[in-house]
N, C-alpha and C positions, 0 to 999 in steps of 0.2 A: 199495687200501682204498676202499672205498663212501662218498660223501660222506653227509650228512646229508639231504639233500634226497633221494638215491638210496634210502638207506634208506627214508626216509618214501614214496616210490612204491612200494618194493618191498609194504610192509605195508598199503600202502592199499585199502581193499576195492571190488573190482568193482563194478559197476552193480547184477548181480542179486542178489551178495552185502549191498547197500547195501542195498535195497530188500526184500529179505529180513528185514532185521535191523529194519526202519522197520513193517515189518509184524508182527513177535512182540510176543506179551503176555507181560508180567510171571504169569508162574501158578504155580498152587502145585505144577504138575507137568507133564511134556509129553505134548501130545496124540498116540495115537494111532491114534485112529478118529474117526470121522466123530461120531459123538454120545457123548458120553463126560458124562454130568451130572455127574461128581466133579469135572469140572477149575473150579476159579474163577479167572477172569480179574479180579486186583485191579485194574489198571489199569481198568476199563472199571467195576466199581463205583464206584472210589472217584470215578471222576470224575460217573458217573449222577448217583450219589446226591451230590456237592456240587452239579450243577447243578441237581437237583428241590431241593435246600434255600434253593439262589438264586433260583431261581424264585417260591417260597413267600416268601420271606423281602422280596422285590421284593412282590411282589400285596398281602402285609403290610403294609410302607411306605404303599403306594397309599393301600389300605383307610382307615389311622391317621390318613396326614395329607389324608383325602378333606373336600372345606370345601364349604360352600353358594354361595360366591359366586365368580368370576371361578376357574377353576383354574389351576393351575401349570400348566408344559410336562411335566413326569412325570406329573400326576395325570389333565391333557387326553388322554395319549399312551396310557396305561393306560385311561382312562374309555373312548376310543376303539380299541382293543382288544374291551374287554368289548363294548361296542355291537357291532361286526363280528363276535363270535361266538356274541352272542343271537342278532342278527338272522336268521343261516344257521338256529342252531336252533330256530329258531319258524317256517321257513317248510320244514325236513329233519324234526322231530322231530313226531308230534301226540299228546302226552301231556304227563305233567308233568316241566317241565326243570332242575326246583329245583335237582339235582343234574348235568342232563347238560349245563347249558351251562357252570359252574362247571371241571367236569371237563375238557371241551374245551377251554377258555383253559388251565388249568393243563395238558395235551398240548400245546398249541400254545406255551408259553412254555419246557416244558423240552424240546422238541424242540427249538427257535429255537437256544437255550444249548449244546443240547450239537453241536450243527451247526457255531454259530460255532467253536468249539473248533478245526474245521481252518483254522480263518485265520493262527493261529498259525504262526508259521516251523518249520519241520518238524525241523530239529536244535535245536531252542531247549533242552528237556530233557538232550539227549545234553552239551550244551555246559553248561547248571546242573550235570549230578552229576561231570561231570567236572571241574569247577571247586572243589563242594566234595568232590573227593576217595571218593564213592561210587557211581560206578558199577559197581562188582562186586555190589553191594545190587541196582541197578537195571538190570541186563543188557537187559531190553526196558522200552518205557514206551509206549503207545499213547494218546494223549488222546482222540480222538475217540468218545464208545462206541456213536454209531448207524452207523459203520463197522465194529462188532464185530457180526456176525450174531446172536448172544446177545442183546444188548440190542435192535434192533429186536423181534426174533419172541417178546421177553420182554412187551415191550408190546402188541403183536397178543393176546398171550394172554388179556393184562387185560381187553382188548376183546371178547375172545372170550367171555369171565368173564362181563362187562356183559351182551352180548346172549344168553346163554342165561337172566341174570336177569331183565330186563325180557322175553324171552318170556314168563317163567313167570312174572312178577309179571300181565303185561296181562291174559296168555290163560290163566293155571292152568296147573297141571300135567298135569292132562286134556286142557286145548285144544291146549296143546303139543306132546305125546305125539301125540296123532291128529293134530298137523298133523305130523309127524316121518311118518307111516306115509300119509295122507291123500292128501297133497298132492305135486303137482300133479295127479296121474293117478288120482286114486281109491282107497277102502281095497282096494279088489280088485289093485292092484299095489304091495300094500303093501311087499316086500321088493325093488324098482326105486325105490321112493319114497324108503327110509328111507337106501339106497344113494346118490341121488342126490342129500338133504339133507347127509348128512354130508360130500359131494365139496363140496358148497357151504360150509358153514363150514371147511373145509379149505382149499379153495381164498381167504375171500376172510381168512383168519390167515395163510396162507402169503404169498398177494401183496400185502398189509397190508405186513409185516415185509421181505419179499425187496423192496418197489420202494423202501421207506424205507431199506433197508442195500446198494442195487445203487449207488443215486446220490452215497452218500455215500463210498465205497469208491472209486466210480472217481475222485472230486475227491480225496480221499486218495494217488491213485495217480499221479494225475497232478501233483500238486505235488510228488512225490519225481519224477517226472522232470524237473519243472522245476530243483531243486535238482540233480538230476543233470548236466544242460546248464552250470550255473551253478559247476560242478567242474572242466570240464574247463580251467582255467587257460588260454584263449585271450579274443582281446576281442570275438571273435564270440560266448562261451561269455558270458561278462559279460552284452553286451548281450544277446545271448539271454536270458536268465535274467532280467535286471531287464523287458524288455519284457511277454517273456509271464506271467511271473508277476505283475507289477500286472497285465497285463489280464485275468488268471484271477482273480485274487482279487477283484476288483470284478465280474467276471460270477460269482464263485463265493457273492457277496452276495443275490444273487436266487437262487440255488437252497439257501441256507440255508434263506429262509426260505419258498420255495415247497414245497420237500419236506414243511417243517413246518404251513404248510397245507392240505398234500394230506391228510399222516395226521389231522388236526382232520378236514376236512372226511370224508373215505371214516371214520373215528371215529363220527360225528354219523349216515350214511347208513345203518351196518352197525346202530344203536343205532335209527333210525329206524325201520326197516325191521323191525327185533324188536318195534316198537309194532303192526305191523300184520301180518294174514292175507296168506298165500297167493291 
């Protein structure tokens, strides 16, 4: 007869099998093709959107209890915030930024949010619904959702949104157009022109969204291998496991929040650049 512990190895799932299962989203169906817009991945809204609400609901706070004299360490930390991403957009942006330096911090606070999110211990979830008795409700649960390809390139598109508007606000819809056909090389190469615009806004939604969802994936990826190491029931596997993952997770603290920079700042450049001509 198989002891218990025998059994329990027996059923314990593989490496890739692990990591397989640490990678599915909760959907309301399974994917299978590459682009499929029917599937929603609830995991990855529900967490977006509670971090854009935390975000909001933080910059609110600031706002409410913002004072004249001497500031708190929240309202200093926020105040100093906003300063760092006027400043960028007043020396990126040469229009009016009523709205795009606003926008920028609120990109750079719920990217910050949903970044942190992989900080989290990576079976934390699996260990909650197993606990209360529901994980058959919640078969996958993904938290992070700039690790979801979907929600980067969901943003990229926002952006994309932005800068076809502020073209057409700055330049018209006339200046637009013939800069679409124009430029670089003259109306006379108007269809190499209009070709070689739309490679450009293509190119810079794609690697917008792909360099924000490549970095956040591989940290994703790698902390299930660190948990994996951390499996293997030996005390090289322990210490494995508690070494490298505090040292990842504390270098994984700067690229939280430098990813979320990057996209603020390439945000700000693509929005800039929509202010001006070819």
């Amino acid at each position: 007869m198989a002891t218990p512990s025998a059994d329990g190895a027996a059923h314990a799932p593989t490496a890739s099998e692990y990591i397989r299962h640490h990678l599915g989203h909760l959907s309301n169906k399974h994917q299978d093709f590459v682009v499929d817009f029917s599937i929603l991945n609830y995991d990855t809204l529900f967490w977006s959107i509670a971090m854009g609400i935390t975000g909001c609901l933080l910059m609110w706070l600031a706002a409410r209890r913002a004072t004249a004299g001497v500031p708190g360490r929240f309202q200093g930390f926020v105040e100093m915030m906003f300063e760092m991403v006027d400043d960028q957009a007043k020396a990126i942006v040469k229009g009016d930024r009523s709205f795009i330096a606003p926008a920028a911090l609120t990109v750079f606070v719920w990217v910050v949010l949903m970044n942190a999110l992989d900080l989290l211990p990576v079976d934390m979830w699996s260990w909650l619904f197993a606990f209360f008795g529901v994980e058959h409700i919640f078969p996958y649960h993904r938290v992070v959702p700039t690790a979801d390809l979907n929600a980067p390139l969901g943003m990229a598109l926002g952006v994309l949104a932005l800068m076809f508007y502020y073209s057409i606000k700055v330049k018209g819809l006339g200046g637009w157009l013939h800069e679409l056909f124009a430029a670089p090389f003259g109306i006379l190469m108007a269809p190499f022109n209009l070709l070689l615009n739309i490679i450009e806004y293509a190119a810079k939604t794609v690697s917008l969204g792909m360099r924000l969802f490549g970095n956040m994936f591989a940290g994703e990826l790698l902390f299930l291998l660190i948990a994996l190491l951390g499996g293997t029931a030996t005390i090289f596997g322990f210490v494995g496991h508690v070494i490298a993952g505090s040292i990842w997770a504390i270098f994984h603290i700067l690229i939280v929040v430098l990813q979320a920079f990057i996209f603020m700042m390439l945000t700000l450049v693509y929005l800039g650049q929509a202010h001006e001509g070819h």
